[in-house]
N, C-alpha and C positions, 0 to 999 in steps of 0.2 A: 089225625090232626097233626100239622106240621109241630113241630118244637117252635119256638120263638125266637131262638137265636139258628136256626138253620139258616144254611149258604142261601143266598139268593139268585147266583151266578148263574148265567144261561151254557150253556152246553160250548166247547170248545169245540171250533170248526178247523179240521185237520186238510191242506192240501198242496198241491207240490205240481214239479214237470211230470208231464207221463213221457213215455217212451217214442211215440213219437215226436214231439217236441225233440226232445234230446237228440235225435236222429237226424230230425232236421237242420239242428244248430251244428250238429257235428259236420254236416253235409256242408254247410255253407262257411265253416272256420277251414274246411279246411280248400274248397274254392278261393278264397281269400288270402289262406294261407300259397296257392299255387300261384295267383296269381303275383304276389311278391316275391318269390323265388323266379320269377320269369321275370321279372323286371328285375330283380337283383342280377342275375344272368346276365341279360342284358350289357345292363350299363357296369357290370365288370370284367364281361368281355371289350366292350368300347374303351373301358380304363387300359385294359394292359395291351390294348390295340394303340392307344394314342402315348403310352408308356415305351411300348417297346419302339414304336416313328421316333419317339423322343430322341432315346438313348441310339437306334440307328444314325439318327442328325447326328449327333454328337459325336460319336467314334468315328461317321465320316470325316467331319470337320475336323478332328485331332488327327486322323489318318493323315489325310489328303495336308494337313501342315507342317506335319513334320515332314514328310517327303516335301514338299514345299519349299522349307528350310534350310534342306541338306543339298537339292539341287541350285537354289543358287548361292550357294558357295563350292558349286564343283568348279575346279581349277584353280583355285585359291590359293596362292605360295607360288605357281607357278611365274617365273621371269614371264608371260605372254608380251610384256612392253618393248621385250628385245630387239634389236634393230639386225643383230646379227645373234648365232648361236641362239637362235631360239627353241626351246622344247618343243614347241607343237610342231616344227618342219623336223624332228628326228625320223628315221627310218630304220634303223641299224643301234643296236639288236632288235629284232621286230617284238621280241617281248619288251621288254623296256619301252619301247615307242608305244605300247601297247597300255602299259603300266600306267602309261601316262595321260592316258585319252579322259578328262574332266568326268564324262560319263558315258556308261556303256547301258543301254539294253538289251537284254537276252530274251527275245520274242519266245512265248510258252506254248505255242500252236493255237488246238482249243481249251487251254486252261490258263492260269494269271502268266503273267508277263513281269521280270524283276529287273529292278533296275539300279545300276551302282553307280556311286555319285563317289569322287576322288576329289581330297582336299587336305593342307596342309597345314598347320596351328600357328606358323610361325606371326608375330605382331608385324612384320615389316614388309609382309606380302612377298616373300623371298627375292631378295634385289642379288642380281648376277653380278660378280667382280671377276675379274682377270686373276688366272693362276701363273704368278711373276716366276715364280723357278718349283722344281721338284725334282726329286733325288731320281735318278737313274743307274739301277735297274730301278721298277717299282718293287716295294716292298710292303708288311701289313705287320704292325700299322707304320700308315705315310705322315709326315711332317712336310707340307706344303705351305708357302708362301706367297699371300694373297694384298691386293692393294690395300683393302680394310675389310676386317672381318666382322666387323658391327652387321648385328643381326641374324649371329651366328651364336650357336649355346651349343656346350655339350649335351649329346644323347638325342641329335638333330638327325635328320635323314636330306644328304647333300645330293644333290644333282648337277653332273656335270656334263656340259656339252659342248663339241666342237663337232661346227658345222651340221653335219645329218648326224652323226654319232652322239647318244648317250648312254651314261651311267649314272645308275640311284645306287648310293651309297647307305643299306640301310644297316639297322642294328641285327644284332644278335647273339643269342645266349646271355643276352639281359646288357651289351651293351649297343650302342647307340651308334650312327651311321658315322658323326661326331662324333671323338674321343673325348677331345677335349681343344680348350682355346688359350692361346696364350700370347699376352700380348695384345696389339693393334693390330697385327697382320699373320699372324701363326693362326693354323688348324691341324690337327693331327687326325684322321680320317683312321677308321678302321681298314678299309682295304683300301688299295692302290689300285683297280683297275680302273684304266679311263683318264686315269689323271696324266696330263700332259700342259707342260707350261705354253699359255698360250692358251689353253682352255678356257672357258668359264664356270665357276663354280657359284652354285647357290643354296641355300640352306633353308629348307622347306617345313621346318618344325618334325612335329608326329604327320608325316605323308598315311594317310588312315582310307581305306574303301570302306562308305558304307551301303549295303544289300539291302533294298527294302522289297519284300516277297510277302507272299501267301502263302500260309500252312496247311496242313490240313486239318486241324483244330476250330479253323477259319479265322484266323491270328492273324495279322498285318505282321511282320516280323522285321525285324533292325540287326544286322548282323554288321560286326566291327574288325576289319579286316589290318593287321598293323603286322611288319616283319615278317609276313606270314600264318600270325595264330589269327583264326576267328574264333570271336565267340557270339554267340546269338542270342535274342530275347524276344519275348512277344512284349510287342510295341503296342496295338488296338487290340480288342478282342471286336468280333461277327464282322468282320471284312473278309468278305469270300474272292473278290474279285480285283486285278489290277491289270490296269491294260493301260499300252504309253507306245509312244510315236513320237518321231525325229521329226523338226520343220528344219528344212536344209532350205538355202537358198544356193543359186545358180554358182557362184565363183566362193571361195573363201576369206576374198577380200571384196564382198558385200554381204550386209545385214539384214537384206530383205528374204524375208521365207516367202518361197515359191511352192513348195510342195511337202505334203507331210507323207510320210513313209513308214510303213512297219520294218521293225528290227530283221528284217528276212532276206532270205538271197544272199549272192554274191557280191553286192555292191553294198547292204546295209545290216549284212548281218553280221554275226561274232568276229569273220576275219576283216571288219571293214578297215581298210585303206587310211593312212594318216591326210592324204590328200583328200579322201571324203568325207573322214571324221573331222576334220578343220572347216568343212561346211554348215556343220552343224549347227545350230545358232537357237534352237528353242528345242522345248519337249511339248506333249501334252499328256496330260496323266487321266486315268477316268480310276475313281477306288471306288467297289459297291460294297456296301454297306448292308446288311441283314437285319430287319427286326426277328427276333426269336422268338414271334411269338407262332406257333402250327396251325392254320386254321383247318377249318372242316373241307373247304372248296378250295377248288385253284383261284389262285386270285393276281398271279403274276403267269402273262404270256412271252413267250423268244421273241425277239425285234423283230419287226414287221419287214425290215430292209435296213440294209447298210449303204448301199448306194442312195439312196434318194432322202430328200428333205424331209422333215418334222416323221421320223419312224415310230409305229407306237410301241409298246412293250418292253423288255428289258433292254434299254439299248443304250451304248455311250453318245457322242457327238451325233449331230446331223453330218452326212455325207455330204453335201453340200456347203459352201460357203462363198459371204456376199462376192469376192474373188474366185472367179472360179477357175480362175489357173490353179490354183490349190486345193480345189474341191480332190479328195481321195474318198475308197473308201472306209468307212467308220470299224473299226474292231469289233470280230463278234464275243460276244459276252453267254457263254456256254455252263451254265452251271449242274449241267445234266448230271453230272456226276456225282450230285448231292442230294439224295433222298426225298421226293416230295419236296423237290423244290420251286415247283407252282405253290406251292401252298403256306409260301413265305413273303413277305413283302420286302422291296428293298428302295433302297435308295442310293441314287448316281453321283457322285461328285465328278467333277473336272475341273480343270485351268490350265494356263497355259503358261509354261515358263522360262522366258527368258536366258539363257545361257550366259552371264555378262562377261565372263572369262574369252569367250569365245569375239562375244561380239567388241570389247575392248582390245582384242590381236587381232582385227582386223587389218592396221595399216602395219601389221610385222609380217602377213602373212605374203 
């Protein structure tokens, strides 16, 4: 007979996952789980695929403007407005004439192409005057007597020419091509060669070459050439490639480009000619640009053609153009020398610039 106060509670029902279940759940967390790692993949490989286009855009465009920049202001300081004694008709000494070329291209075969750009700080655009008397013998340093020497400072680099002969007056050992000025019409020159009254003298600021190349870092690089010393820096970083061409046209006293030219040969390469570098009248630049990021596949092919319109693959300009008296062929763009370099994407900049040094000595030439 129960008690009276006994529990009345029915039995406690005990139960749980069994082991399949659990096996099951596990099976499908962690299909779940793969499948969000695959689409995390995914669209983070797409992030740092449209990350690294970005940053490639970028470094191009900063690339491709600072060389922009520096080419046109090649020849800058120089007298080009002179009617006689003009710089750009020197020939003698061929280095100095040389010196003095606005800009030079050094074609790289199949790798970049560098190109230096020549300009002078001075504010007044280097205005030539007449050199009224000078001591004879020459000596160093020279006190020469000029009609006005406005626009002239010490620690200048002077250029002096009579008829095809020049001389650059520049610094050295920390002093200046310029000693010093004194008066309205006095200059004291560090050295005396060249100078002859009856000359013309002009005062070109810091006369500066600057080098814009490709490293092997894959660095766009600015190299700063003054009295002799350079020093260098890396200017972009992922610019693997630079490639540039001369637009000459037919005389030196016309502005129209007839044909574009690589830096090459006898007629356009390193020892080119003052009478053919005075033709020179435009560049065009192509700078390529590298996204970093390595894919799995090739994804960039070599130009389909240099000679013919719309090429596909990694290529600079069309060969072709609406003129086709000018139509050349296009620069090849070789980067074989860089590791799985299918397997990088890039991007081309170009444009085309102007020389206004040039094209303003037109009616001196």
């Amino acid at each position: 007979m129960r008690h009276p106060h006994a529990s009345m509670h029915s039995p406690v029902t005990q139960s749980g996952f069994s082991l399949i279940e659990i096996l099951v759940g596990l099976v499908i967390s962690l299909l779940v789980t793969l499948v969000i790692m695959q689409v995390f993949s995914v669209f983070e490989g797409q992030k740092r695929s449209t990350t690294g286009t970005a940053d490639a855009q970028t470094n191009g465009n900063i690339g491709l403007y600072n060389v922009q920049r520096d080419v046109q202001l090649a020849g800058y300081g120089l007298p080009v407005f002179a009617k006689t004694d003009s710089p750009l008709l020197c020939t003698t000494p061929s280095a100095t004439a040389n010196s003095l070329s606005p800009i030079i291209i050094l074609d790289g075969g199949t790798a970049s192409d560098s190109v230096s750009v020549r300009y002078g700080s001075t504010p007044l655009g280097g205005v030539p005057v007449v050199i009224a008397s000078a001591p004879t013998p020459t000596s160093a340093p020279m006190a020469v007597t000029v009609q006005n020497n406005m626009g002239c400072a010490a620690g200048d680099t002077a250029l002096i020419t009579s008829g095809t002969s020049c001389v650059l007056v520049e610094g050295a050992a920390g002093v200046g091509g310029v000693r010093s000025i004194t008066g309205t019409t006095n200059i004291t020159l560090r050295d005396g060669a060249g100078v002859a009254t009856g000359a013309s003298i002009a005062c070109l600021g810091s006369w500066r070459t600057y080098t814009y190349a490709v490293n092997s870092l894959k660095q766009l690089t600015r190299s700063v050439t003054e009295n002799g010393t350079t020093s260098t820096l890396p200017n972009v970083a992922e610019i693997v490639n630079l490639q540039a061409q001369y637009g000459v046209s037919a005389t030196a006293t016309n502005n129209q480009v007839v044909q574009w030219v690589d830096a090459a040969g006898a007629t356009w390469g390193p020892t080119i000619t003052p009478a053919n570098r005075n033709r020179i009248k435009a560049v065009r630049i192509a700078i390529v640009a590298r996204n970093g990021l390595l894919e799995k596949e090739d994804v960039t092919t070599a130009c389909s053609s240099t000679t013919t319109a719309n090429p596909t693959g990694l290529c600079a300009w069309d060969a072709t153009s609406a003129n086709p008296t000018i139509a050349s062929p296009a620069p090849t763009i070789d980067l074989s020398s860089i590791t799985d370099w299918q397997k990088y994407r890039y991007r081309v900049f170009e444009t085309i610039i102007p020389i206004r040094s040039m094209i303003w000595s037109k009616d001196a030439l």
